[in-house]
ROLUMNU-184941 format. One record per atom (N, C-alpha, C, O): atom name; x, y, z. Coordinates in nm, 3 decimals. Layout:
("CA",(X,Y,Z)) ...
end
This chain:
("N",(4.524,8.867,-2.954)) ("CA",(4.568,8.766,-2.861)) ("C",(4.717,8.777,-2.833)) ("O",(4.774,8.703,-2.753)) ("N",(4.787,8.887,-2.914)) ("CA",(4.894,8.886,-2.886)) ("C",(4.975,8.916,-2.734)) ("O",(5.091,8.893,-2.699)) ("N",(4.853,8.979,-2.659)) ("CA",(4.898,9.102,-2.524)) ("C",(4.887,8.952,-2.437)) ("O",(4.933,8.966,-2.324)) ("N",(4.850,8.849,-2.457)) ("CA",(4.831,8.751,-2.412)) ("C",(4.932,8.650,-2.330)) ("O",(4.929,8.549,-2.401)) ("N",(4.999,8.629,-2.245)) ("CA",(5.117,8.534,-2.292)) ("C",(5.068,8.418,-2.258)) ("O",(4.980,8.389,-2.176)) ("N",(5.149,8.341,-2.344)) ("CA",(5.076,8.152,-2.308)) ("C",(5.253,8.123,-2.229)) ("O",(5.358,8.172,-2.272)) ("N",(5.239,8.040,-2.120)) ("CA",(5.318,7.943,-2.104)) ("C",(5.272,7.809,-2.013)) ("O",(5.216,7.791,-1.904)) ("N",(5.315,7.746,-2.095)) ("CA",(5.268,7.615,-2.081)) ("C",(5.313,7.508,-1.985)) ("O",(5.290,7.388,-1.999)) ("N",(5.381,7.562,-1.886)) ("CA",(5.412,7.502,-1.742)) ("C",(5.323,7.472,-1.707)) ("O",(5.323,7.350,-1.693)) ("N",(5.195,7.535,-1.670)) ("CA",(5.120,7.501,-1.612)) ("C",(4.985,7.464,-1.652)) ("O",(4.927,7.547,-1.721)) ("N",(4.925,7.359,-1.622)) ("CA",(4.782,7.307,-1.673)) ("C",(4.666,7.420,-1.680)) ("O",(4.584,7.438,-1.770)) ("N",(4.681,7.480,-1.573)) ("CA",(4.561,7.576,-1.569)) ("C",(4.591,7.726,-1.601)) ("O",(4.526,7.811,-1.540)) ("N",(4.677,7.760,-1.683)) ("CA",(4.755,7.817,-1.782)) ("C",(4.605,7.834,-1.852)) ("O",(4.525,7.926,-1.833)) ("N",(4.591,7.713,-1.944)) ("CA",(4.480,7.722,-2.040)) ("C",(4.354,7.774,-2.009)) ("O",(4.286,7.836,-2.090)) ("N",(4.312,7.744,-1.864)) ("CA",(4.195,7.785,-1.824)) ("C",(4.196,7.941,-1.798)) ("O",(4.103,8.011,-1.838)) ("N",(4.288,7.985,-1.739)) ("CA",(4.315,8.129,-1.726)) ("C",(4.296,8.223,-1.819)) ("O",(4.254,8.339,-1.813)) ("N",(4.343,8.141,-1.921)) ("CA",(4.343,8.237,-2.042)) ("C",(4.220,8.205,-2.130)) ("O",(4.199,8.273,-2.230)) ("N",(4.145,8.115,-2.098)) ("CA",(3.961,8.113,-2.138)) ("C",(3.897,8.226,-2.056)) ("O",(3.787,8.274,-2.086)) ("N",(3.975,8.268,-1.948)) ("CA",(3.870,8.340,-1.906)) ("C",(3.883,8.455,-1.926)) ("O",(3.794,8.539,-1.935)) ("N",(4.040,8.474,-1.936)) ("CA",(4.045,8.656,-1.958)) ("C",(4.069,8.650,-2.128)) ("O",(4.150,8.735,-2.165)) ("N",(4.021,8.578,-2.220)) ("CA",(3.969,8.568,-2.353)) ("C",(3.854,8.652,-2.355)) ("O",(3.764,8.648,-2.271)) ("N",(3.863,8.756,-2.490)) ("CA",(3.716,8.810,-2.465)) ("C",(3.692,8.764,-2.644)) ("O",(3.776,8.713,-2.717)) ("N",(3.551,8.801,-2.678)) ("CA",(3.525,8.755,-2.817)) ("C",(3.608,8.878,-2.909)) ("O",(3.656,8.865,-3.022)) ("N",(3.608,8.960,-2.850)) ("CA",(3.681,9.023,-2.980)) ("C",(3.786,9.004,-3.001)) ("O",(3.844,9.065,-3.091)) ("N",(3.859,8.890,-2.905)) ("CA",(3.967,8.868,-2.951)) ("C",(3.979,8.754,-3.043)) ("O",(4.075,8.749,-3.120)) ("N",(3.906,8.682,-3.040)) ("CA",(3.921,8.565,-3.099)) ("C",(3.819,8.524,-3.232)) ("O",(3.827,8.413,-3.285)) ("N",(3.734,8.615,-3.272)) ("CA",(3.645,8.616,-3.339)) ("C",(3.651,8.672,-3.482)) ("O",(3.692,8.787,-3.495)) ("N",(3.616,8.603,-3.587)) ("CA",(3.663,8.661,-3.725)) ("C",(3.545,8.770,-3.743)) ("O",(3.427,8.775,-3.707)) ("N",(3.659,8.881,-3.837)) ("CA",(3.550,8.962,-3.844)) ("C",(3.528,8.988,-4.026)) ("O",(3.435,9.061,-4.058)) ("N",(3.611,8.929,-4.133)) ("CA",(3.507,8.875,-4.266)) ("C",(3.441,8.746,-4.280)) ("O",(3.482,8.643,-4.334)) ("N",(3.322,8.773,-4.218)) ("CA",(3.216,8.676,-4.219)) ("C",(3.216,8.637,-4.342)) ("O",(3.214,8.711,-4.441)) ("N",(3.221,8.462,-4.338)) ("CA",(3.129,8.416,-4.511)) ("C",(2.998,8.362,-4.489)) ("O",(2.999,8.254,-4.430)) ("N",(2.871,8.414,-4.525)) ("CA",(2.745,8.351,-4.481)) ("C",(2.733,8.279,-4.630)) ("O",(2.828,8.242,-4.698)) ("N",(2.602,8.269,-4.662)) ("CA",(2.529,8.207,-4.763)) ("C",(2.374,8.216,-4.704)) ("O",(2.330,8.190,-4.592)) ("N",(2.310,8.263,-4.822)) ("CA",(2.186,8.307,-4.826)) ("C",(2.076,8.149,-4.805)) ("O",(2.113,8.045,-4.860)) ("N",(1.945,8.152,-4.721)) ("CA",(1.909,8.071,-4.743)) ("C",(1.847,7.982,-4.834)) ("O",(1.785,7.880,-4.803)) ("N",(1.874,8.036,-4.979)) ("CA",(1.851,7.961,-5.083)) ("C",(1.971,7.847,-5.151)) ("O",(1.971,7.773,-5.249)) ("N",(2.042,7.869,-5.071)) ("CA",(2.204,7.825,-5.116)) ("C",(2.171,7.617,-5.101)) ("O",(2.097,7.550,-5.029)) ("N",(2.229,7.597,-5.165)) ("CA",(2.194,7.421,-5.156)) ("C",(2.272,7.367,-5.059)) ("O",(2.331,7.453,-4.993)) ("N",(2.297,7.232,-5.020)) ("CA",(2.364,7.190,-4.928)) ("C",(2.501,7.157,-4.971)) ("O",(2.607,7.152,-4.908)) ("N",(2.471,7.135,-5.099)) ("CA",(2.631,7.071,-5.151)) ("C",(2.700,7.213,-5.198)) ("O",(2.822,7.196,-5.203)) ("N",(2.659,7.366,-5.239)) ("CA",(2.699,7.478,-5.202)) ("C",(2.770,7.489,-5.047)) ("O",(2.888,7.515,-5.026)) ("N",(2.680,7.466,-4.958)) ("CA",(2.743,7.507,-4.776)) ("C",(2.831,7.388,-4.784)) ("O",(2.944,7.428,-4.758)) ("N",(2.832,7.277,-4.806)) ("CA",(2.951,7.197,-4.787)) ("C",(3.052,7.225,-4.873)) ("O",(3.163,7.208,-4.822)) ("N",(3.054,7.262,-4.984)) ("CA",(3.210,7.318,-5.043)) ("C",(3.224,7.424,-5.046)) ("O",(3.299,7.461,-5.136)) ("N",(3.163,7.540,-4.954)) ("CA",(3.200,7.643,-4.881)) ("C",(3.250,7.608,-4.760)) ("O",(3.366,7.646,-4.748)) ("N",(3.206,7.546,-4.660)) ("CA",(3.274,7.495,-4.548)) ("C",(3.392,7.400,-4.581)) ("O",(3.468,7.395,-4.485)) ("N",(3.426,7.336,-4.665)) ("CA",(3.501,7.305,-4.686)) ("C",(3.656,7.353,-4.735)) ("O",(3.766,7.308,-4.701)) ("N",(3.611,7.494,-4.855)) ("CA",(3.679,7.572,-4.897)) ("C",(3.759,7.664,-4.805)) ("O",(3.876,7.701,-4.808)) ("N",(3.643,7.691,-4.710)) ("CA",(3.706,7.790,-4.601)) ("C",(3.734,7.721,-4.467)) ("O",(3.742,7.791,-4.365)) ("N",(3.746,7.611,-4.463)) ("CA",(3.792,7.545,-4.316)) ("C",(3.700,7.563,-4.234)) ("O",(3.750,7.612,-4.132)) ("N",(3.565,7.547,-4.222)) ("CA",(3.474,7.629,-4.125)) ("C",(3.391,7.514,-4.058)) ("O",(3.347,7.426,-4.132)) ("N",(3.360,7.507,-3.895)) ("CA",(3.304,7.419,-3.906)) ("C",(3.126,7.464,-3.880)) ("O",(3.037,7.387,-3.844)) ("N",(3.111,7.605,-3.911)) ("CA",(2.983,7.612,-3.953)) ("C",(2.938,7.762,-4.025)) ("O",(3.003,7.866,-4.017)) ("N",(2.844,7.747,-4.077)) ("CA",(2.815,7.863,-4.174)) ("C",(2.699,7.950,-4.139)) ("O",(2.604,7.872,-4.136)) ("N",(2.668,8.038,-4.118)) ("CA",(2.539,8.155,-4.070)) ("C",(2.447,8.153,-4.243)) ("O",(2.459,8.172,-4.364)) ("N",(2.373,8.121,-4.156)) ("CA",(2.269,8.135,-4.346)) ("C",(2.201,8.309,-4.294)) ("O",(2.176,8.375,-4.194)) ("N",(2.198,8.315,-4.408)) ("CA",(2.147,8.496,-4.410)) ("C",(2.012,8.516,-4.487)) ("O",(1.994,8.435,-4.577)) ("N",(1.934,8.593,-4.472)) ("CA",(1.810,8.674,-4.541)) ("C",(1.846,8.811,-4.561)) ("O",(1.889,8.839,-4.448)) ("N",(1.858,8.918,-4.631)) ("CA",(1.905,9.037,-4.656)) ("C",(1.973,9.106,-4.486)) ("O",(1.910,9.192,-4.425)) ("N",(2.079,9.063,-4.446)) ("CA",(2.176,9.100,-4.384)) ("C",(2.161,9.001,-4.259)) ("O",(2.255,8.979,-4.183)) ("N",(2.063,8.956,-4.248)) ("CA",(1.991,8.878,-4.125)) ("C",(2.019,8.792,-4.086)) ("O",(1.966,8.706,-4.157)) ("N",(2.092,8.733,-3.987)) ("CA",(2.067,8.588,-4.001)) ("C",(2.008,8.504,-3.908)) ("O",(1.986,8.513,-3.787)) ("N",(1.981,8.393,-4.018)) ("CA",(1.839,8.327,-3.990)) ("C",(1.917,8.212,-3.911)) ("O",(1.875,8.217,-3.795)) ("N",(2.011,8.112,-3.923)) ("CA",(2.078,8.002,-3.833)) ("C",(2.219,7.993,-3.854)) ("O",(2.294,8.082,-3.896)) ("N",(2.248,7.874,-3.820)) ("CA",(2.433,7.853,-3.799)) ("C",(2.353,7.721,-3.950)) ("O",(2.232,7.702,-3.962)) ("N",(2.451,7.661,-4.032)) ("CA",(2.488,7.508,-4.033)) ("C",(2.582,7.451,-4.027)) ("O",(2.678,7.488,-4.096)) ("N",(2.592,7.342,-3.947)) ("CA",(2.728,7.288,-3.894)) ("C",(2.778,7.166,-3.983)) ("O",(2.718,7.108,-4.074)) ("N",(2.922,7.139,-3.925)) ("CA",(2.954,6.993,-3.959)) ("C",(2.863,6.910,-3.961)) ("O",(2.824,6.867,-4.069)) ("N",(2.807,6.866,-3.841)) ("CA",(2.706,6.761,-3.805)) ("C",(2.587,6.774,-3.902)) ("O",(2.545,6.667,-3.944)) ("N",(2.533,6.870,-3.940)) ("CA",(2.415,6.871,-4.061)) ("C",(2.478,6.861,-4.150)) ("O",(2.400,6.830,-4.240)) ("N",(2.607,6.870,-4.202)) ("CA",(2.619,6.828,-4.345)) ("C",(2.675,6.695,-4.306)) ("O",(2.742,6.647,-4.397)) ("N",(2.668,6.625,-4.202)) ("CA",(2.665,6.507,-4.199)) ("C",(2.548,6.388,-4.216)) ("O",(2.543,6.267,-4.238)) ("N",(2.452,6.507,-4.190)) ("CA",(2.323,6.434,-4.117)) ("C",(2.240,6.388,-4.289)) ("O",(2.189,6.282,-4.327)) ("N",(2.260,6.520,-4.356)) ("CA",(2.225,6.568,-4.501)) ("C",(2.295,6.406,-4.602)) ("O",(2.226,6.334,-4.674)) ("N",(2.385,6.396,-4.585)) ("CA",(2.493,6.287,-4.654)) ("C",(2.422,6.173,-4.645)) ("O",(2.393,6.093,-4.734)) ("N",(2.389,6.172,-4.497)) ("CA",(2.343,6.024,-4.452)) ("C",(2.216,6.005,-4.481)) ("O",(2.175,5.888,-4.482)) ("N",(2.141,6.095,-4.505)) ("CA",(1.976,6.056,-4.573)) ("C",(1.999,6.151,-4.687)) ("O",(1.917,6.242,-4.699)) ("N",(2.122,6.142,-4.792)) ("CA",(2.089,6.145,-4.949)) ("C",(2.078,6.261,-4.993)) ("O",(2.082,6.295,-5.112)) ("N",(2.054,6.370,-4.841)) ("CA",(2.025,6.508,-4.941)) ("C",(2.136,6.590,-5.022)) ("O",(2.098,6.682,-5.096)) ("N",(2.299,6.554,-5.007)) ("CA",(2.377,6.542,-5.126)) ("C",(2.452,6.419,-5.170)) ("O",(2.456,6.329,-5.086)) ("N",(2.496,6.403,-5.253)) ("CA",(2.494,6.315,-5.331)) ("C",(2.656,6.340,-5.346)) ("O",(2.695,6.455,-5.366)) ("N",(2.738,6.246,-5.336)) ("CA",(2.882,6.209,-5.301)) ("C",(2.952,6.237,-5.412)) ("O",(3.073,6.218,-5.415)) 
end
């Protein structure tokens, strides 16, 4: 993102630069997954640990979904970890 320049005069500054954004620029490339046996209160103090607001669950290299903020919210609120 460096070849990039930001200046911030202008409002649509930001939009410009969403568009000529490509993913490889902005995209991490040491993934932290967690396997889908991993518990919830595991993915929440992994997401937590690593600032993330969601985690790729994996099957031998695979992955099977995202889990987000909002499910370890959802998880909290009907008990499935425990505070």
């Amino acid at each position: 993102m460096d070849n990039i320049p930001i200046n911030t005069d202008s409002p649509s500054v930001i939009q410009e630069m969403i568009y000529q954004l490509k993913i490889k620029d902005v995209m991490s490339r040491d993934l932290i997954t967690l396997r889908k046996s991993a518990s919830m209160r595991s993915v929440q103090l992994t997401m937590k640990k690593y600032k993330l607001s969601a985690i790729p669950i994996t099957d031998h290299m695979r992955i099977l979904g995202l889990v987000s903020i909002e499910d370890i919210i959802k998880a909290l609120d009907g008990d499935y970890i425990q505070e």
